[in-house]
C-alpha positions, 0 to 999 in steps of 0.5 A, spaced: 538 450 540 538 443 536 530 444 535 524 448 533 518 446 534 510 450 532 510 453 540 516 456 538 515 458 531 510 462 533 513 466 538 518 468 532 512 470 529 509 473 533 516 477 535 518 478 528 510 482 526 511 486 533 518 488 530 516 490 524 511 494 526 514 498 530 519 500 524 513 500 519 513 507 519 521 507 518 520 502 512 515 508 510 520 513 509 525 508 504 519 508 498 524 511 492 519 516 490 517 522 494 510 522 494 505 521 500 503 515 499 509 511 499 507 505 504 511 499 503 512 499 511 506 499 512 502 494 507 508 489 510 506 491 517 499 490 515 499 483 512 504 480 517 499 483 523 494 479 519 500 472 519 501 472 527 493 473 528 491 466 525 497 463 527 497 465 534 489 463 533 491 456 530 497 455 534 500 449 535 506 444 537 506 440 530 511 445 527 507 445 520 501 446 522 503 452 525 506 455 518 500 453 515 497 457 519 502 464 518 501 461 510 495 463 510 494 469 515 499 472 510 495 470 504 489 472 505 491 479 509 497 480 504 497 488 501 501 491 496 506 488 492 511 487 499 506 484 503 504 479 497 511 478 496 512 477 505 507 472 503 509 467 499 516 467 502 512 464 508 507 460 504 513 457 500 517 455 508 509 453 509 509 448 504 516 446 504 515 444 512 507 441 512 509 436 515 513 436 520 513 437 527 519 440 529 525 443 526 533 442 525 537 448 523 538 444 516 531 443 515 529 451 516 534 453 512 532 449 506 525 452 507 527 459 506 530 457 500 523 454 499 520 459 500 524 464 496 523 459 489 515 460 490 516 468 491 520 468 485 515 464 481 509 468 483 513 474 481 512 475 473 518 479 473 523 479 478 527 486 480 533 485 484 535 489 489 528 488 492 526 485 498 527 479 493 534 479 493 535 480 500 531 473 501 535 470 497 542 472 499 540 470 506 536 463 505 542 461 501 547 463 506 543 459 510 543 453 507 551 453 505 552 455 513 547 449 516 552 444 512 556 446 518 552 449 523 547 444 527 544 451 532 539 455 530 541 460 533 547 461 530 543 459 523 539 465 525 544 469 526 548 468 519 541 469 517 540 475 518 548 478 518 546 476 510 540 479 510 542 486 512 549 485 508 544 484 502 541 489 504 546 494 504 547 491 497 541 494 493 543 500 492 548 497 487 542 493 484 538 498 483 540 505 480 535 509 483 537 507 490 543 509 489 541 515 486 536 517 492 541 514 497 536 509 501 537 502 501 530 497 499 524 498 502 522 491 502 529 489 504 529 493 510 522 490 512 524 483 512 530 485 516 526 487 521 522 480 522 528 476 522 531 480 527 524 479 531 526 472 529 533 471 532 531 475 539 526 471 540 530 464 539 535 468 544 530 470 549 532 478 548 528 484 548 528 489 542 526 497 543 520 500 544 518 505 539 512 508 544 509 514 541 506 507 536 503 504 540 500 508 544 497 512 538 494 506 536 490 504 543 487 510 543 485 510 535 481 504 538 479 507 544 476 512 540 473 510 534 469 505 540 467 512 543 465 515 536 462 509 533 456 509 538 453 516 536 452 515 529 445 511 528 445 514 521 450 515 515 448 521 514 450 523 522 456 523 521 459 531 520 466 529 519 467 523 514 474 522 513 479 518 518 485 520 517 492 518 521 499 520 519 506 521 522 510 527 521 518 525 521 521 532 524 526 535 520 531 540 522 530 545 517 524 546 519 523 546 526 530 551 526 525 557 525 519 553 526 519 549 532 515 544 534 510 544 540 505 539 542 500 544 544 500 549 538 499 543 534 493 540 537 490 547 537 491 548 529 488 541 528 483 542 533 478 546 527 479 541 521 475 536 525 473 532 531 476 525 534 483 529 535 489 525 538 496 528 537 502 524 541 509 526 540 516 525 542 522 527 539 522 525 531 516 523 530 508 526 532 502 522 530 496 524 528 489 521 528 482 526 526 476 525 523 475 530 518 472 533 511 479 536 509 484 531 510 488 535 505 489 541 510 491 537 517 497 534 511 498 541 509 498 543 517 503 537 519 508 538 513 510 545 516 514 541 520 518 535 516 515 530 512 509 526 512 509 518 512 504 512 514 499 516 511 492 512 510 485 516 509 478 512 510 471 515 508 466 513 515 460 514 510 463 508 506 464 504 512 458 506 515 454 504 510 457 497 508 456 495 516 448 497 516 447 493 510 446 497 504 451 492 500 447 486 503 441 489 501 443 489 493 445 482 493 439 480 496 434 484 491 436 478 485 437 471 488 440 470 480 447 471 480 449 476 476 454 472 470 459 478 470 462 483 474 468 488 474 471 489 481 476 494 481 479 499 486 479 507 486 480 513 492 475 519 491 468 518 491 469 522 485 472 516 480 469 511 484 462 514 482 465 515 476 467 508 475 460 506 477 457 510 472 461 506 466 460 498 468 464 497 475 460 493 479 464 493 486 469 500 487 473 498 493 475 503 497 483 504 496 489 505 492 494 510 495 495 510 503 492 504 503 492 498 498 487 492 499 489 486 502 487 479 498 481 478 503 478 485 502 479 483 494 475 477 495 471 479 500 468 484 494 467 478 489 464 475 493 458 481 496 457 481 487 455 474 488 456 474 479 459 467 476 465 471 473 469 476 475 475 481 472 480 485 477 482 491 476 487 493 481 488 501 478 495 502 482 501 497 481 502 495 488 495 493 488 496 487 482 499 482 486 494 482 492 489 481 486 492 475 483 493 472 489 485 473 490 483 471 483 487 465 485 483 463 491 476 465 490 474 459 487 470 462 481 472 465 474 477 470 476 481 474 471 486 481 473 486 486 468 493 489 471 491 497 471 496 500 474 492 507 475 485 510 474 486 512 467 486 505 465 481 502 469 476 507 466 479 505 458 479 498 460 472 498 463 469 502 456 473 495 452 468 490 456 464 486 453 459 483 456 458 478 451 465 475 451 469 469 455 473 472 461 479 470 457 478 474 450 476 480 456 482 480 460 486 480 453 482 485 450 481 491 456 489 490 457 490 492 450 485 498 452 489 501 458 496 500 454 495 505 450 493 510 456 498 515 457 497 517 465 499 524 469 499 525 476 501 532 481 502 531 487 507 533 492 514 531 494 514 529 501 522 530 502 528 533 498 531 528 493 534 528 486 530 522 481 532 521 473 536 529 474 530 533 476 531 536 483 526 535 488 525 540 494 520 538 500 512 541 498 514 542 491 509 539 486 511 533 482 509 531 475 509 524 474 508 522 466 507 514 466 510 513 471 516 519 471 517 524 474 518 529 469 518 535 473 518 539 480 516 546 481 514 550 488 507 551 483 501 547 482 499 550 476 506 550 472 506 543 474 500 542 472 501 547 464 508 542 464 505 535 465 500 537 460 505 539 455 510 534 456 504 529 454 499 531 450 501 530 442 498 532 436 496 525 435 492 525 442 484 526 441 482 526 448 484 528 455 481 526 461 482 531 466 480 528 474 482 534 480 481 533 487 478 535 493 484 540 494 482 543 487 477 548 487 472 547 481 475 554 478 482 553 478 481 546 473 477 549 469 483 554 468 487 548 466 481 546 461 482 553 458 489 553 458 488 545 454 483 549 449 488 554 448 494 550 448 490 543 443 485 546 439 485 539 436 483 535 442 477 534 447 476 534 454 472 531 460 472 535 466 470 531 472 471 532 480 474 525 482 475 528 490 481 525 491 486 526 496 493 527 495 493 528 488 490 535 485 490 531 479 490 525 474 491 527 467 488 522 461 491 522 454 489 517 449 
């Protein structure tokens, strides 16, 4: 195959986002950290779904425009910094081709290598031994063999020989790969599409992966069955969607062992909407309920969780009916600031509200916004200026990439948790320029320290502390610093590994798992342990998360 034309790059496309999507759930389970939320498989799933959908849409002969058309379905669905990163690969190959109307295997290569310069570039601070670098090795083979090589089949090949080789490299880029014995989540990811890439060019099948697929056809089936009974927010019993995958592990089926039915049964009480599917490592669950923190509880009795991703229904079902157009219409004069930031809790988003948020995307854990959904909330504010407050570090690039594109004033106060969103939204000044606000709402969160408990997901070692499925987790800015089967002893550790003589206020936020006696305990044992210090106690409804710790 000499040439590539748009019709057969978008069927690479559409192969290569099919593919990806039915290993999401595996890329899932590469996330260093044992912590529920690890979601690289699926931000990248997310967003190249989003790239195939406006291609397919857009689809053309002319090559360039049928990259252009991926470009920007990336762009604007890109969630998380791996779908970010996905995107601007793509957006640097669209760039890069604009105006061709087919391909040869030395023009291809080129624009790889084209769009790993743009996706280096809109990373301030590159890390090797991530989906970057295993772009890079392969782009560069690409262009060294296209010197020789005329076929892009065998170009494509090459490709992806050096992507999965560079794959297995990363451990020796990063010490924590190594350490917890998983190769890069994102690598992995991009593997998946150029493999998707290359069976498409040689007309072959790829495996099914059914349990998947099936699942997500009846989730749609259902919520259209659901939707229709709910004529007012306040009909709806049940008020979180909750869907997630149990990675069977053998150390706990062997005396527990998994059946479909019992499952269902234990699930049938915490809710409605229930479907279950299963085959032999994995069953996948969708419900809707109050307590989504017991069907996860429920699911870990029989391996680890992964491609979790929780939605409030009230939420959504108010933003439909119009409750948000109806306050942008109450003023025709644009606001001249607003502050949009990202929470997960009811709790910390009417917390945030409460201290100058304007707009509080529902999001963070589980389920990072997309660059649209960001510019989809600037634009429901309607102000002339806006700042960004991402609140979790996997959500910074996807804010960037909307400041980029929204076409207002735009700055990103790069929070990379909830602490410090709240400490940069104390530090705005209505009064001041979006420059010297961005500047002076980061210097706020700096000085933030940020605790979380939550709970491990799979048996690992990190930076010397031993971590066993179920255990409770303290991560210290960042660290996990300790892990004990005990909620409330790693809850007393990560207080007193943080809170110094030199700290004035803690901020203790716990979550829908926590009942209001258990944290005012951990006040008390704060009162007793820190007379000097003052605390603030407050009901974020999180899940996932028991708590979130805030020292400054």
């Amino acid at each position: 195959m000499k040439l590539m034309d748009g019709l057969q790059f978008a069927e690479m496309v559409k192969m290569g986002a099919y593919h990806l999507k039915q290993n999401a759930d595996y890329v899932d389970s590469l996330n260093v950290f044992p912590v529920p939320d690890g979601d690289t498989g699926t931000n990248m799933n997310l967003s190249m779904t989003s790239g195939a959908k406006e291609t397919e849409a857009n689809v053309s002969a002319h090559l360039g425009k049928t990259s252009q058309a991926l470009s920007k379905g990336l762009l604007m669905g890109a969630r998380g910094n791996s779908g970010v990163i996905l995107s601007q690969l793509f957006r640097g190959f669209g760039k890069s081709v604009e105006d061709k109307e087919s391909l040869t295997a030395s023009e291809f290569a080129e624009a790889l290598r084209y769009g790993v310069e743009t996706a280096y570039k809109a990373v301030m601070k590159p890390v090797e031994g991530t989906i970057l670098t295993v772009a890079k090795d392969a782009a560069a083979v690409a262009v060294e063999t296209a010197t020789t090589e005329t076929d892009l089949i065998q170009l494509m090949e090459a490709v992806l020989t050096e992507a999965k080789a560079s794959l297995k490299r990363t451990p020796d880029l990063l010490p924590v790969l190594k350490e917890v014995g998983v190769v890069d989540s994102g690598g992995q990811g991009l593997v998946y599409v150029y493999e998707g890439f290359l069976a498409c060019l040689k007309g072959e099948e790829l495996p099914e992966r059914t349990v998947v697929q099936s699942m997500d056809e009846l989730v749609n089936a259902e919520h259209h069955r659901n939707v229709q009974g709910f004529m007012d927010t306040a009909d709806i019993e049940f008020g979180y969607c909750t869907e997630f995958m149990v990675r069977f592990e053998d150390e706990k089926t062997k005396d527990h062992p998994f059946d479909e039915n019992d499952f269902r049964l234990q699930l049938n009480d915490m809710g409605d909407s229930l479907l279950v599917i299963s085959d032999e490592e994995i069953a996948k669950v969708h419900i809707h309920t109050e307590n989504p923190g017991d069907a996860l509880s429920c699911g870990q009795q029989y391996g680890s969780l992964i491609n979790i991703k929780i939605e409030n229904m009230r939420q959504q079902h108010m933003d439909i009916v119009g409750d948000q157009s109806a306050r942008k219409n109450s003023t025709a004069k644009k606001a001249p600031y607003a502050i949009v930031t990202v929470a997960m809790g009811e709790g910390i988003a009417e917390l945030l509200r409460s201290i100058g948020a304007s707009y509080v995307i529902e999001g963070g854990q589980t389920m990072n916004p997309s660059t649209e959904d960001i510019v989809k909330a600037i634009q429901e504010v309607g102000a002339e200026r806006v700042l960004i407050l991402p609140n979790n570090k996997n959500i910074v690039l996807a804010a960037e990439q909307a400041a980029e594109v929204i076409g207002i004033e735009a700055s990103v106060v790069p929070t990379k948790s909830v602490p410090e969103g709240l400490a940069a939204i104390l530090a705005f000044n209505p009064e001041a320029d979006v420059t010297t606000n961005a500047k002076s709402m980061n210097a706020a969160a700096s000085v933030v320290k940020t605790g979380q408990v939550t709970t491990a997901v799979r048996d690992t070692s990190i930076d010397g502390v031993s971590i066993h499925t179920d255990d409770y987790m303290a991560i210290s800015n960042g660290k996990i610093t300790v892990a004990t089967p005990s909620l409330e002893t790693t809850m007393k550790s990560l207080i007193d590994d943080m809170i110094t003589e030199d700290d004035e206020i803690v901020t203790v936020i716990y979550g829908e798992d926590v009942s209001e006696q258990d944290a005012k305990q951990m006040v008390a044992y704060i009162e007793g342990q820190f007379e000097h210090v003052e605390i603030e106690l407050y009901n974020g409804k999180q899940p996932l998360y028991p708590y979130i710790l805030s020292v400054e």
